[in-house]
C-alpha positions, 0 to 999 in steps of 0.5 A: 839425700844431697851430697853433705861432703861440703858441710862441716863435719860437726853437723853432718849427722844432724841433717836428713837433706840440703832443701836450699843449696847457697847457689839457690839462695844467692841467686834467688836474693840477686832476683829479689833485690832487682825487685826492690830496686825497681819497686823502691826506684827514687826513693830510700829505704829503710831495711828492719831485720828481724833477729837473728834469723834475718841477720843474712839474708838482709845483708846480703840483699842491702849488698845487692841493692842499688837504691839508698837504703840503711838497716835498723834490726827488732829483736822478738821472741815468741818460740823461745826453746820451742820449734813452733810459735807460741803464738805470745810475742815480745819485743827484746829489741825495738827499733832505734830508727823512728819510721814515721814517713819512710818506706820500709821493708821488714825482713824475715828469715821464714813465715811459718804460722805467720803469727810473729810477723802478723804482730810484727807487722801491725806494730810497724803500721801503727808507727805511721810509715809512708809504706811497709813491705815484707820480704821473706826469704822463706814461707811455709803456706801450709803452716799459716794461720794468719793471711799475711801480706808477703810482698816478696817472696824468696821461696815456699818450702814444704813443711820441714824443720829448716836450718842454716843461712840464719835459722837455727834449732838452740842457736846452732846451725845458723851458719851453714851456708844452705838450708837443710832439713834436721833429722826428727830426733835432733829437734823432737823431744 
């Protein structure tokens, strides 16, 4: 068990183990935008975030980023209160920005089953865009149910309930600075 001294106090019971301390998670970011940067070289790019979870990590990569880019954000659901996916998705919020033509990166918190991101990723190439990337700051190899293009990833974490940096378990947890893993009783029913 990691040192939690640094987490607020109000968490601190919940977490079994820090998987990803923010130093991991900000140097990592820092090696993937030089990716996109050298990839994306003289052209400009348009950032999707998928919502909620990916609110922080595609900020922080844009920041890092030295290549034109502006951000749009989907909003899906497809877990609802449940800790796996449904496998059903609905779009809550689709994009304001017509894609057709530009190079896009679509940015997600974590792959898991990959059956989000799959419908995800099959509606944004039927919106004809010149290109469709996926970073994900996380995945979940052993979960995966669906072959999934991942251009960029930020890390395989083993099979843990994971939270902080953007996930959460009942919209709590989502600003942590690292990525813990929760004690099987907070989030087993």
């Amino acid at each position: 068990m990691s040192d939690l001294a640094h987490i607020p106090a109000p968490f601190r019971d919940d977490i079994d183990d820090v998987v990803l301390t923010a130093e991991q998670i900000s140097d990592r970011l820092t090696e993937l935008a030089a990716e996109v940067d050298r990839d994306y070289a003289g052209r400009e790019l348009l950032i999707v975030g998928v919502l909620k979870g990916a609110i922080f990590v595609m900020s922080d990569l844009a920041r890092r980023l030295h290549v034109p880019s502006s951000m749009d954000f989907m909003a899906v659901s497809s877990y609802g209160s449940a800790t796996t996916s449904s496998g059903t998705v609905r779009i809550l919020k689709d994009l304001d920005t017509d894609i057709e033509g530009q190079d896009v990166l679509l940015v997600e918190d974590i792959v898991d089953s990959g059956l989000t991101l799959d419908y995800l990723f099959k509606n944004l190439r039927s919106r004809k865009p010149a290109s469709l990337e996926v970073l994900s700051l996380l995945t979940k190899p052993s979960r995966r149910e669906v072959d999934l293009p991942l251009r960029y990833v930020g890390f395989e974490i083993p099979d843990v309930f994971v939270v902080g940096y953007g996930l959460d378990f009942a919209e709590r947890y989502r600003g942590l600075s690292d990525i813990v893993s929760l004690k099987p009783g907070i989030y087993a029913s």
